[in-house]
ROSE-4610 file (N, C-alpha, C; in Angstrom, 1 decimal, always signed):
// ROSE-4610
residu = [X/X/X/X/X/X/X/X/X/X/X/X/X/X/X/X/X/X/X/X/X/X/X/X/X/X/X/X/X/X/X/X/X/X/X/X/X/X/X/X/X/X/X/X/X/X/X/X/X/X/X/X/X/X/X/X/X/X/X/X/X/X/X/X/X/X/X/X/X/X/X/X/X/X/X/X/X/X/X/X/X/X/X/X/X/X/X/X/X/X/X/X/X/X/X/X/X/X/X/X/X/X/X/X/X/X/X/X/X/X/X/X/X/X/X/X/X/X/X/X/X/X/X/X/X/X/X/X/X/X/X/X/X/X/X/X/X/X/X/X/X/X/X/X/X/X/X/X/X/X/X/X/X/X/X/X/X/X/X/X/X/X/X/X/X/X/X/X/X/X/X/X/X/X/X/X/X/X/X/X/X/X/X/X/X/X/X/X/X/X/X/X/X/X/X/X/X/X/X/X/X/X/X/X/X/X/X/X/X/X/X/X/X/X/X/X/X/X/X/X/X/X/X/X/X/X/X/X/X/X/X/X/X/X/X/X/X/X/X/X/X/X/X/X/X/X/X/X/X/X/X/X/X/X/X/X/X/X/X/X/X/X/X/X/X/X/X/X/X/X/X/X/X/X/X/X/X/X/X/X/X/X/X/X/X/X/X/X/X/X/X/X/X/X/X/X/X/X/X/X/X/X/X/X/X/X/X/X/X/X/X/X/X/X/X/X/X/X/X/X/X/X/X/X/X/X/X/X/X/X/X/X/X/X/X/X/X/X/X/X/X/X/X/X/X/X/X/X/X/X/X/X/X/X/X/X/X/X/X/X/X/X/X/X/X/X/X/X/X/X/X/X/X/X/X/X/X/X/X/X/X/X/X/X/X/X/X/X/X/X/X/X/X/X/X/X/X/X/X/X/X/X/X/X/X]
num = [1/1/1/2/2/2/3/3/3/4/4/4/5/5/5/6/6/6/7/7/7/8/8/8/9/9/9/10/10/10/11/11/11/12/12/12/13/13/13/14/14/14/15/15/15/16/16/16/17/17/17/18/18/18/19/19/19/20/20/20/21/21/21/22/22/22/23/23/23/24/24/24/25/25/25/26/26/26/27/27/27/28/28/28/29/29/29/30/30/30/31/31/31/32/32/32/33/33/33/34/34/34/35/35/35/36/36/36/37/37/37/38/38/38/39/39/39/40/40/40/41/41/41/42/42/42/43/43/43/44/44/44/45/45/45/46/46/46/47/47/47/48/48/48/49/49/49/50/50/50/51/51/51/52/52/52/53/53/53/54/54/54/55/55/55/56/56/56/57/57/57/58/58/58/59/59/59/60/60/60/61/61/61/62/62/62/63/63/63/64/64/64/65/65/65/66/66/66/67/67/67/68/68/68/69/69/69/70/70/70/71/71/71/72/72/72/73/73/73/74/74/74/75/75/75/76/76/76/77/77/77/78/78/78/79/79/79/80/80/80/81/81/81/82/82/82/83/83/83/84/84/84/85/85/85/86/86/86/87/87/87/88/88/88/89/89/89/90/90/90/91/91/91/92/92/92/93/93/93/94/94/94/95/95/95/96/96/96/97/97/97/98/98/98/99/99/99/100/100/100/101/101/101/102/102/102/103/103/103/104/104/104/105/105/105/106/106/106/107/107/107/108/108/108/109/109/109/110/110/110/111/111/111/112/112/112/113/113/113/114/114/114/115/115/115/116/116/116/117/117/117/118/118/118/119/119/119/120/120/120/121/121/121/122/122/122/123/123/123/124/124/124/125/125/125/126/126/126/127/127/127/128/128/128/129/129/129/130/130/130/131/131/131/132/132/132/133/133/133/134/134/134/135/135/135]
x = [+0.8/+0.0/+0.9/+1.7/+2.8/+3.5/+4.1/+4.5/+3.1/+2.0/+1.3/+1.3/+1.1/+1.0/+2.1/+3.6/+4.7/+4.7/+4.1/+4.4/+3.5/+2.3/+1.5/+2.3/+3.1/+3.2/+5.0/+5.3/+6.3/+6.3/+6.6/+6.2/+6.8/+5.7/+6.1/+7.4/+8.1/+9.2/+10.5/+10.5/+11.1/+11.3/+10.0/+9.9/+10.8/+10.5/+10.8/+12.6/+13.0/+14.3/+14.8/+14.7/+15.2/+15.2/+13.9/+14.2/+15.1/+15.5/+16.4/+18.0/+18.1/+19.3/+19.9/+19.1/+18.6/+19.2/+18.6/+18.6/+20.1/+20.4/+21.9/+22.6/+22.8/+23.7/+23.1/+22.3/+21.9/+22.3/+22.5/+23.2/+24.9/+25.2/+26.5/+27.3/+26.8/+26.7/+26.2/+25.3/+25.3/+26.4/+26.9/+27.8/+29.3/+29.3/+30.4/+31.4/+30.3/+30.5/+30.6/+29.6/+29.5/+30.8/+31.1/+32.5/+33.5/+33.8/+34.5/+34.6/+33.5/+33.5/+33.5/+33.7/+34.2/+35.2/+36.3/+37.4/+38.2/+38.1/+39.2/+40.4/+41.1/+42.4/+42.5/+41.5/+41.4/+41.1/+40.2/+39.8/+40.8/+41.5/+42.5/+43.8/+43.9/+45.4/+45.0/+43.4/+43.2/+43.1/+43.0/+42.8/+44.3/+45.1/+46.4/+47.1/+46.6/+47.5/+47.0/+45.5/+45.0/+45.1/+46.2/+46.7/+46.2/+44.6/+43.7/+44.0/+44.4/+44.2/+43.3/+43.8/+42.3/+41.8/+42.0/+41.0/+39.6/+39.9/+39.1/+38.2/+38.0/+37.6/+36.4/+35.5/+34.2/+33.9/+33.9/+33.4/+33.5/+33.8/+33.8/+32.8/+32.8/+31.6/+30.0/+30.4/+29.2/+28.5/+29.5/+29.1/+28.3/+29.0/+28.4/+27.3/+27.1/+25.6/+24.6/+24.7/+24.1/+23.6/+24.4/+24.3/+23.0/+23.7/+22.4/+21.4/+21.2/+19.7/+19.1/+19.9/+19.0/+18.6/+19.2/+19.4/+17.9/+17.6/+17.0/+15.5/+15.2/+14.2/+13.8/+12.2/+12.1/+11.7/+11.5/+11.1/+12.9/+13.9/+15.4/+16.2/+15.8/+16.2/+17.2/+16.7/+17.5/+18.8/+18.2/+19.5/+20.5/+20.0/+21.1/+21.9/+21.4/+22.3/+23.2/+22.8/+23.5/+25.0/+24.7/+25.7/+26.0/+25.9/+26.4/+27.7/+27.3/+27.8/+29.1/+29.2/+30.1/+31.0/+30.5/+31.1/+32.0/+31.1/+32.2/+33.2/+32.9/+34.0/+35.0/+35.1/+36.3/+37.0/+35.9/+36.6/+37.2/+36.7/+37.5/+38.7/+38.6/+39.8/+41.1/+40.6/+41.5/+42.1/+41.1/+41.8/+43.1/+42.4/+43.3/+44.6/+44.9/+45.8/+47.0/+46.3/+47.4/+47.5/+47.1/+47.1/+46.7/+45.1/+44.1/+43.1/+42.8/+41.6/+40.2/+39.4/+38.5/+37.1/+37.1/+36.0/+35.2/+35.2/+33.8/+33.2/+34.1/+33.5/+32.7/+33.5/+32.0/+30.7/+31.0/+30.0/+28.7/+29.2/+28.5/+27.5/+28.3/+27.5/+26.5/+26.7/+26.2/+24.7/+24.7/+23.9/+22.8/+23.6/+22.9/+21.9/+22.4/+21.6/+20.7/+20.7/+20.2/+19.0/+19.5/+17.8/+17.0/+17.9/+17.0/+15.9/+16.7/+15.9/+15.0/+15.4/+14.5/+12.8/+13.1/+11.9/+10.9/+11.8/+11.2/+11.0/+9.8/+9.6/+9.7/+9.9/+10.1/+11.2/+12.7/+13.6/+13.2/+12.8/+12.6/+12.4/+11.4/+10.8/+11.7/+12.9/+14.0/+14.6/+15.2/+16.4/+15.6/+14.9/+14.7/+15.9/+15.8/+16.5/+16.7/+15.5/+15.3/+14.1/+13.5/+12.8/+11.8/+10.7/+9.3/+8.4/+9.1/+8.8/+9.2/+9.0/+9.8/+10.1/+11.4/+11.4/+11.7]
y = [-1.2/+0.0/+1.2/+1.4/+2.3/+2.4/+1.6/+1.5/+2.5/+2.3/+2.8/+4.5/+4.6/+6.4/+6.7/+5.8/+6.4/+7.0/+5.9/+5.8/+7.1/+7.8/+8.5/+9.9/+9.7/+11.5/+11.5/+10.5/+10.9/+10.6/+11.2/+11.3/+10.0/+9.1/+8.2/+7.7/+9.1/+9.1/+9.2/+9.8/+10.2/+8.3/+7.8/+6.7/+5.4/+5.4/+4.6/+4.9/+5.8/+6.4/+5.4/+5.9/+5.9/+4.3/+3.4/+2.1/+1.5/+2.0/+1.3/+1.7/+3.1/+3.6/+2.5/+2.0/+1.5/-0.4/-0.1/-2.3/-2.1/-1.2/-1.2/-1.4/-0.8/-0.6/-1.8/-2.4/-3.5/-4.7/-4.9/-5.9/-5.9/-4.0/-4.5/-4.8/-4.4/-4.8/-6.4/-7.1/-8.2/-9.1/-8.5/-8.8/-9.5/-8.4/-8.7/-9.1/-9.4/-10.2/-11.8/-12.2/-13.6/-13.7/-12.6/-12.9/-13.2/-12.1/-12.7/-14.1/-14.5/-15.5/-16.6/-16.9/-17.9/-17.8/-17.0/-16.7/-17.5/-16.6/-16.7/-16.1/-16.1/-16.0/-14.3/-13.8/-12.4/-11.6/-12.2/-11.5/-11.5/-12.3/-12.9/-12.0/-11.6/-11.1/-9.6/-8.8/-8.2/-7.4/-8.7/-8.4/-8.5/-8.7/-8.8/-7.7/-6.9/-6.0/-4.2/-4.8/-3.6/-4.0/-4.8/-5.1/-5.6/-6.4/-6.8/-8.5/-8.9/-10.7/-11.7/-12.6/-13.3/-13.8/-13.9/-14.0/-13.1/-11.7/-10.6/-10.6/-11.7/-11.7/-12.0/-12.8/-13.3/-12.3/-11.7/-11.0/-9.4/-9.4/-8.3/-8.6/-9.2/-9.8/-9.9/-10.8/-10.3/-9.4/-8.2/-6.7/-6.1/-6.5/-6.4/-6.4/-7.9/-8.1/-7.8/-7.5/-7.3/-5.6/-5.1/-3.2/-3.5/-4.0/-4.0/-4.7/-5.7/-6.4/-5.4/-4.4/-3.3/-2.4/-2.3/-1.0/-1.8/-2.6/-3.3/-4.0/-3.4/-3.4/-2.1/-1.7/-0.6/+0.2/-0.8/+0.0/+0.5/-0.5/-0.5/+0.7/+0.9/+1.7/+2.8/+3.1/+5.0/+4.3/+2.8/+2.6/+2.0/+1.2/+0.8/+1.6/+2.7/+3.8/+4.3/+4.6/+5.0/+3.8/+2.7/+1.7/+1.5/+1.7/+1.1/+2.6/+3.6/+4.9/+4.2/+4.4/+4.1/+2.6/+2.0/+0.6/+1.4/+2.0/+3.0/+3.9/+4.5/+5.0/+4.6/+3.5/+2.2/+2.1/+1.9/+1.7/+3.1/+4.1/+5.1/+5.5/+5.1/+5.3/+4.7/+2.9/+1.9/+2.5/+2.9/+3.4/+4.6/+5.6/+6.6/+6.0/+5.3/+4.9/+4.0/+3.2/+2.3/+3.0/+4.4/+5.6/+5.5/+5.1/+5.2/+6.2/+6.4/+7.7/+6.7/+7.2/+6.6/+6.6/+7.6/+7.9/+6.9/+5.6/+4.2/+4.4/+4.7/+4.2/+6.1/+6.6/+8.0/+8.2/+7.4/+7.2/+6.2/+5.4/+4.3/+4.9/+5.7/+6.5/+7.7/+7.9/+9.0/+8.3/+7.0/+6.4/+5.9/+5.1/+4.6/+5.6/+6.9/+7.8/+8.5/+8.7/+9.2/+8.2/+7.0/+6.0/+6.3/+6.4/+6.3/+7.7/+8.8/+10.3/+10.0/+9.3/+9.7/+8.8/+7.7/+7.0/+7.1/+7.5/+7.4/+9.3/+9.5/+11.1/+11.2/+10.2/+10.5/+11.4/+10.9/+11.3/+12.7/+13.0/+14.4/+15.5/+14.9/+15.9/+16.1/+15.0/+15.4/+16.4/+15.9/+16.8/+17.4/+18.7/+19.2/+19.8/+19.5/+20.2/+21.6/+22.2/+23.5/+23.8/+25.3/+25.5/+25.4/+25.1/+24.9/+26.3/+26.9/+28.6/+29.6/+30.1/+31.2/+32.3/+33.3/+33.7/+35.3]
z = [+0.0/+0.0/+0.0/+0.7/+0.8/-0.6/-1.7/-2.8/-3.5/-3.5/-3.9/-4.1/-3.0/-2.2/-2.6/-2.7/-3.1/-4.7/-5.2/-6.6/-7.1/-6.6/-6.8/-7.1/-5.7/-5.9/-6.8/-7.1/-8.0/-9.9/-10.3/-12.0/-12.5/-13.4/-14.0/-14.5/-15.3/-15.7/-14.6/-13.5/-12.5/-11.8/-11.5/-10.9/-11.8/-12.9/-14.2/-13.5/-14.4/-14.1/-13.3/-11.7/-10.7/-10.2/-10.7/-10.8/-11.3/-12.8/-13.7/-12.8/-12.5/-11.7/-10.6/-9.9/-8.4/-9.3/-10.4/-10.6/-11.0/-11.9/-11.9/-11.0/-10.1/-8.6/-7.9/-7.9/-7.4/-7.7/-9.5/-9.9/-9.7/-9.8/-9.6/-8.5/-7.5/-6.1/-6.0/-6.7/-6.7/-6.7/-8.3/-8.9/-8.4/-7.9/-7.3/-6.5/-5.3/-4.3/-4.7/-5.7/-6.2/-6.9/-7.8/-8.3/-7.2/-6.5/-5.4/-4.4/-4.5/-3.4/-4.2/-6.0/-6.4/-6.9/-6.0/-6.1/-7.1/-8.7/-10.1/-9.3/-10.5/-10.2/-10.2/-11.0/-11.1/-10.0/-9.1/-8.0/-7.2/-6.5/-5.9/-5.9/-7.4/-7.9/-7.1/-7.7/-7.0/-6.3/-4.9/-3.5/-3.1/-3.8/-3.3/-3.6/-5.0/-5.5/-4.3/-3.9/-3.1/-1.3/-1.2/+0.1/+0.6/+0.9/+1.4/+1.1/+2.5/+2.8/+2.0/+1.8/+1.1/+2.2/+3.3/+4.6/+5.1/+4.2/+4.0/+3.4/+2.4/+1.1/+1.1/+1.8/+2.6/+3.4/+4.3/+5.0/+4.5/+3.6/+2.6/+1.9/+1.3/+0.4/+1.3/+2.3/+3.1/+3.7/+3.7/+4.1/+3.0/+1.9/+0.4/-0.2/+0.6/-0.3/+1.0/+2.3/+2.9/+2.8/+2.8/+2.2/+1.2/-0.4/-1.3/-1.6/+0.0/+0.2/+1.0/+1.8/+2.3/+1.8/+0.3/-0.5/-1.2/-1.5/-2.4/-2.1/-0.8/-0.3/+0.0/-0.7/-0.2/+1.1/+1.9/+3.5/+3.8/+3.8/+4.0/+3.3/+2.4/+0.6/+1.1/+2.2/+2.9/+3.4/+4.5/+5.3/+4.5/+3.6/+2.4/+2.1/+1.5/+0.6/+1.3/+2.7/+3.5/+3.8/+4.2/+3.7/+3.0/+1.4/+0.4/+0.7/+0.7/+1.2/+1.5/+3.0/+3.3/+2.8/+2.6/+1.6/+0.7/-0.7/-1.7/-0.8/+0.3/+0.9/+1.2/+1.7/+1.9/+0.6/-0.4/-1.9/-2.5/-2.5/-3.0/-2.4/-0.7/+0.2/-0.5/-0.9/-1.3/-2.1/-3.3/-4.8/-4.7/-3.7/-3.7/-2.9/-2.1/-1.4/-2.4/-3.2/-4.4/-5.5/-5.5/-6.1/-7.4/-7.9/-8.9/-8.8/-9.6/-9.7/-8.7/-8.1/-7.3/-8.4/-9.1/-10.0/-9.9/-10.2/-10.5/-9.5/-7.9/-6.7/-6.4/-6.5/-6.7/-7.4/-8.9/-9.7/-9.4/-8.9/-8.7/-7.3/-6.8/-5.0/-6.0/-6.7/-7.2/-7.7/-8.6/-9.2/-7.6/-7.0/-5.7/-5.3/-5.2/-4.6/-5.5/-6.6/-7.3/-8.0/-7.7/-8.3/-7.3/-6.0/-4.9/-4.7/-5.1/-5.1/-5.5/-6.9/-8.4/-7.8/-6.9/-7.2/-5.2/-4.9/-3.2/-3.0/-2.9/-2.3/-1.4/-0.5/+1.3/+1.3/+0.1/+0.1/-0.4/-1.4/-2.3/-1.4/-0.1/+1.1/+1.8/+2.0/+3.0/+2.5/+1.3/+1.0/-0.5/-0.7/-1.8/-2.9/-3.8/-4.8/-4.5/-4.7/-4.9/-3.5/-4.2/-2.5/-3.2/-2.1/-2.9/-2.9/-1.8/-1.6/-2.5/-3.4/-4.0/-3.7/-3.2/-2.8/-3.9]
């Protein structure tokens, strides 16, 4: 019922959007954990070249997919983002530290949050774009 009332007061196209944003970051957050935990030789090399133990390597993964099962539920959707948040933080930390551009791991925060704007108004009412007052 709530999906309902949500879906009402945000525009078709805005909602559309912000779903497709949201399945992306979802898959690749899926993604990637599963890669991980059938540890190729790729992931491995990796986690080695970014300092990180392969003892890490599961419980990493399981922070993982736990973030975007909460991201991926919509009652959860705010506390996810907020985790997935800080998750990419860790990652952009990594990148800058073995000294790569962090860009994917901003991009991908940017996407997380922006499917989520685009399709949940609870959010729209927190944090508005613009003012609804004119002044």
């Amino acid at each position: 019922m709530q999906s309902d009332t949500q879906s009402a007061s945000v525009s078709k196209a805005s909602l559309w959007t912000g779903r497709i944003l949201s399945a992306l970051a979802i898959l690749l957050f899926a993604f990637t954990p599963m890669f991980s935990l059938l540890k190729p030789t790729a992931a491995m090399q990796g986690f080695a070249r970014y300092g990180y133990p392969e003892r890490a390597l599961l419980p990493i993964a399981i922070v993982e997919l736990t973030c975007v099962i909460l991201y991926a539920i919509p009652r959860t959707s705010v506390l996810g983002a907020i985790l997935l948040t800080g998750y990419l933080g860790g990652a952009t930390a990594t990148h800058v530290r073995v000294g790569e551009p962090p860009i994917i791991a901003i991009i991908v925060g940017i996407v997380v949050w922006l499917g989520l704007y685009l399709r949940d108004q609870r959010l729209r009412a927190l944090v508005p774009l613009r003012s609804s007052n004119p002044q």
